[in-house]
BAGUTOR-533964 format. One line per 8 residues: their letters; for each residue z, y, x of N, C-alpha, C. Coordinates in steps of 0.001 Angstrom, whole numbers, plus 500000, padded with zeros to 6 digits. Layout:
N
A> Z:Y:X:Z:Y:X:Z:Y:X | ...
END
This chain:
109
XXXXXXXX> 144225:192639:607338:142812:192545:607666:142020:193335:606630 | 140762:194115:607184:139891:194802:605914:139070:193610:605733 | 138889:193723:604342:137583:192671:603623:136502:193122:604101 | 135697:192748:603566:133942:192941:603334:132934:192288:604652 | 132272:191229:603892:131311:190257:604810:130057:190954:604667 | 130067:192115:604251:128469:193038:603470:128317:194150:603936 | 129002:194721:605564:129051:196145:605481:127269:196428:605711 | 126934:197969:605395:125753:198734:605615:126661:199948:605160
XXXXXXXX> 126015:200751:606392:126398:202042:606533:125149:203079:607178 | 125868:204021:608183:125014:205016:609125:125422:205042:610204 | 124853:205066:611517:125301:205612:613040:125948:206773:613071 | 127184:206432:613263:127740:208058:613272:127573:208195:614586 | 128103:207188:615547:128220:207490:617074:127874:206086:617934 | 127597:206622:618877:127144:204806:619947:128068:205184:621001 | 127936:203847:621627:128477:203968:622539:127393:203598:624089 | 127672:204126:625283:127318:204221:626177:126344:203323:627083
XXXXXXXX> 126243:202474:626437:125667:201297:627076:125004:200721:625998 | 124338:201302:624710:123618:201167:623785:122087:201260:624234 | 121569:200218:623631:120040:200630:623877:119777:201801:623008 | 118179:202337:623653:117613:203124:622894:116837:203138:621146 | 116869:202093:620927:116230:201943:619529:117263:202096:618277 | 118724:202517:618451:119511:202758:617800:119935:203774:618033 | 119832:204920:616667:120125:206455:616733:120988:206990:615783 | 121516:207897:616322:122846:208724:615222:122103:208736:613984
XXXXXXXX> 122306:208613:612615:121759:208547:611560:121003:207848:611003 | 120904:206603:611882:120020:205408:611304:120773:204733:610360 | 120106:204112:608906:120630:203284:608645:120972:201795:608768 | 121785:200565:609142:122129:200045:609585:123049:199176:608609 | 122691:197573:609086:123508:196261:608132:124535:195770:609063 | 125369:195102:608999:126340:194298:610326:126294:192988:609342 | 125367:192060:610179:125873:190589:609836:127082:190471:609975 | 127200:189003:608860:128310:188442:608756:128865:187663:610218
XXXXXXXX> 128014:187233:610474:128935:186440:611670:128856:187090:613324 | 129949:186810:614042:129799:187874:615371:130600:186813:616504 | 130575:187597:617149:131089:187440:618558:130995:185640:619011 | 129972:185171:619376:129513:183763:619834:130311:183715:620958 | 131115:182265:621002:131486:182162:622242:130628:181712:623769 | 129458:181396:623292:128244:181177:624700:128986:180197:625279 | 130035:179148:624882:130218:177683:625430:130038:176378:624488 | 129999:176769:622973:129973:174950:622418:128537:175025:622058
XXXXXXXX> 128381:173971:621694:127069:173476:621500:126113:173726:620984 | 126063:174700:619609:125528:175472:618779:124916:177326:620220 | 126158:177451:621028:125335:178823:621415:125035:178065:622919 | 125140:177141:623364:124484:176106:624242:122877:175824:623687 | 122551:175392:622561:121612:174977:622166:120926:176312:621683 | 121076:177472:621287:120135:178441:621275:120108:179404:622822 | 120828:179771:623310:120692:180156:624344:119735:179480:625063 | 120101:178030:625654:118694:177246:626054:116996:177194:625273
XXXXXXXX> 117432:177719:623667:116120:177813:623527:115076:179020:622898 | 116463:179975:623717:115882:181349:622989:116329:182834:624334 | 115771:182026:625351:115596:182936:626403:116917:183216:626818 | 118177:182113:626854:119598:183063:627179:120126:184013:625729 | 119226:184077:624932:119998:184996:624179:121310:184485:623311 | 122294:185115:623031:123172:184529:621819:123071:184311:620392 | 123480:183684:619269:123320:183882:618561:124650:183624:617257 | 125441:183996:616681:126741:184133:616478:126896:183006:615530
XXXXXXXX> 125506:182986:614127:125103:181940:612996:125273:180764:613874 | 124905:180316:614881:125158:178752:615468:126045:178518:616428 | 127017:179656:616555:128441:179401:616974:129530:178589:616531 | 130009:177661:616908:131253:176881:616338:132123:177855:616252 | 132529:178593:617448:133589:179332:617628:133785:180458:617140 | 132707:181243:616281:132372:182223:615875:133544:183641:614982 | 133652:184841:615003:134743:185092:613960:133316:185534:612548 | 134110:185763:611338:133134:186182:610548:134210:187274:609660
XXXXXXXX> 133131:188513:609785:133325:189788:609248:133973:189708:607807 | 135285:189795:607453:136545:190252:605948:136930:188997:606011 | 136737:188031:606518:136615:186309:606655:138008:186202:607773 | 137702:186231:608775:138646:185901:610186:138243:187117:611257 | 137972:188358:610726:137735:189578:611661:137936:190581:610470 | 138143:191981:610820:137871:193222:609853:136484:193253:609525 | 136645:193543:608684:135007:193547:607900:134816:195105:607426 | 134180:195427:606457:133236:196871:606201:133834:197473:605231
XXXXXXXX> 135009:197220:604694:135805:198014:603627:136553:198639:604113 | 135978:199830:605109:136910:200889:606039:135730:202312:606006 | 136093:203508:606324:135312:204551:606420:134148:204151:607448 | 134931:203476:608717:134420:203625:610168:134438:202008:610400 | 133702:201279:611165:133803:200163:611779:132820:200361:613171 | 133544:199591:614009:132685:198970:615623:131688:198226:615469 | 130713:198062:615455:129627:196589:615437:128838:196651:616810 | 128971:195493:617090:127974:195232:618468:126677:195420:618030
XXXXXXXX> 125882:195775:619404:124575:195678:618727:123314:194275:618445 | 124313:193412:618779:123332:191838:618657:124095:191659:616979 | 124584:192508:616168:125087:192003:614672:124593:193330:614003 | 124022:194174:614612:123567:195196:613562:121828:194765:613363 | 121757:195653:611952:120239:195296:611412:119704:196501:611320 | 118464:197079:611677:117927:198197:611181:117661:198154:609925 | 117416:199182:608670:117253:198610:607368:116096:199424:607121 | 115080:198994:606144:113863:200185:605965:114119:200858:605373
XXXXXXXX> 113317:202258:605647:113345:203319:605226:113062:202962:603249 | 113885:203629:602672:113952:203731:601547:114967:202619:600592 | 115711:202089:601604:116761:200902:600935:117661:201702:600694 | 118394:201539:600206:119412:201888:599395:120584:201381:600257 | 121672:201446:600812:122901:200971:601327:123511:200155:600274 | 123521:200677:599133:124037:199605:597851:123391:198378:597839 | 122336:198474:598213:121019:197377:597717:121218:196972:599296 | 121490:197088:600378:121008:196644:601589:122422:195490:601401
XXXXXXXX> 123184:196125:601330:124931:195130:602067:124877:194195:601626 | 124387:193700:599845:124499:192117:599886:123555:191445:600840 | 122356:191916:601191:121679:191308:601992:122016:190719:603675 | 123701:191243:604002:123892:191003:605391:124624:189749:605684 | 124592:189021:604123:125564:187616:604360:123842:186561:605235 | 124635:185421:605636:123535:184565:606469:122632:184997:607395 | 121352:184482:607193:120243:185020:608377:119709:185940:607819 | 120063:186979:607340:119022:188319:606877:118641:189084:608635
XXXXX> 119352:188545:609214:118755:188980:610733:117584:188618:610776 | 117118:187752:610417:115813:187381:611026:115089:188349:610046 | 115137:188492:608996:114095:189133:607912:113987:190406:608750 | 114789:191113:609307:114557:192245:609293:114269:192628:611231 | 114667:191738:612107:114102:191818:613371:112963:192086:613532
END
C-alpha cells in the first residue's frame, strides 16, 4: 500500500465525466476519507440531510487515504471529485497537504 493521508498536488488529467470547475493545472488537496458506502447510518443521515449528497467523514464503511486505501506518496494518484479540494491561489502544496486530514473540506468549499 502507498502511505500518505495528506496528498496535494496538480491536475495533470481528468477524466470524462468531470465537471467543469476542475482544470488541467489547478491546484488541488484529496481528503482523507473516500468512497462512502450510501447504506449505514452515518451516509443515511447526511444524504437525508444534505440534498442526497454523500459524504465519506460520516461513513461507517468508509476507506481512508495511506490508512486502508493508497494514499499520496506516489508521482500520480486517482481522486474522485467529491474528495478533491480546490486550494487558493498562493498556497504552497507543502503548506496545503497537512491541511487535508478531517473536515478541511468544508473550509475550503
Amino acid at each position: 500500500m502507498t502511505p500518505s493521508h495528506e496528498p496535494a498536488g496538480i491536475i495533470v488529467a481528468l477524466g470524462s465525466n468531470v465537471e467543469s470547475k476542475w482544470k488541467i493545472g489547478q491546484h488541488v488537496g484529496v481528503i482523507n476519507f473516500r468512497n462512502p458506502c450510501g447504506t449505514c447510518a452515518g451516509c443515511q443521515w447526511h444524504s437525508r440531510d444534505y440534498d442526497g449528497r454523500l459524504d465519506a467523514r460520516y461513513c461507517e464503511n468508509k476507506t481512508m487515504s495511506g490508512i486502508t486505501a493508497d494514499g499520496g506518496f506516489a508521482q500520480y494518484i486517482v481522486a474522485a471529485t467529491y474528495a478533491i479540494v480546490a486550494l487558493p491561489e498562493g498556497l504552497e502544496l507543502k503548506q496545503a497537504a497537512p491541511l487535508m486530514c478531517a473536515g478541511v473540506k468544508l473550509a475550503f468549499s
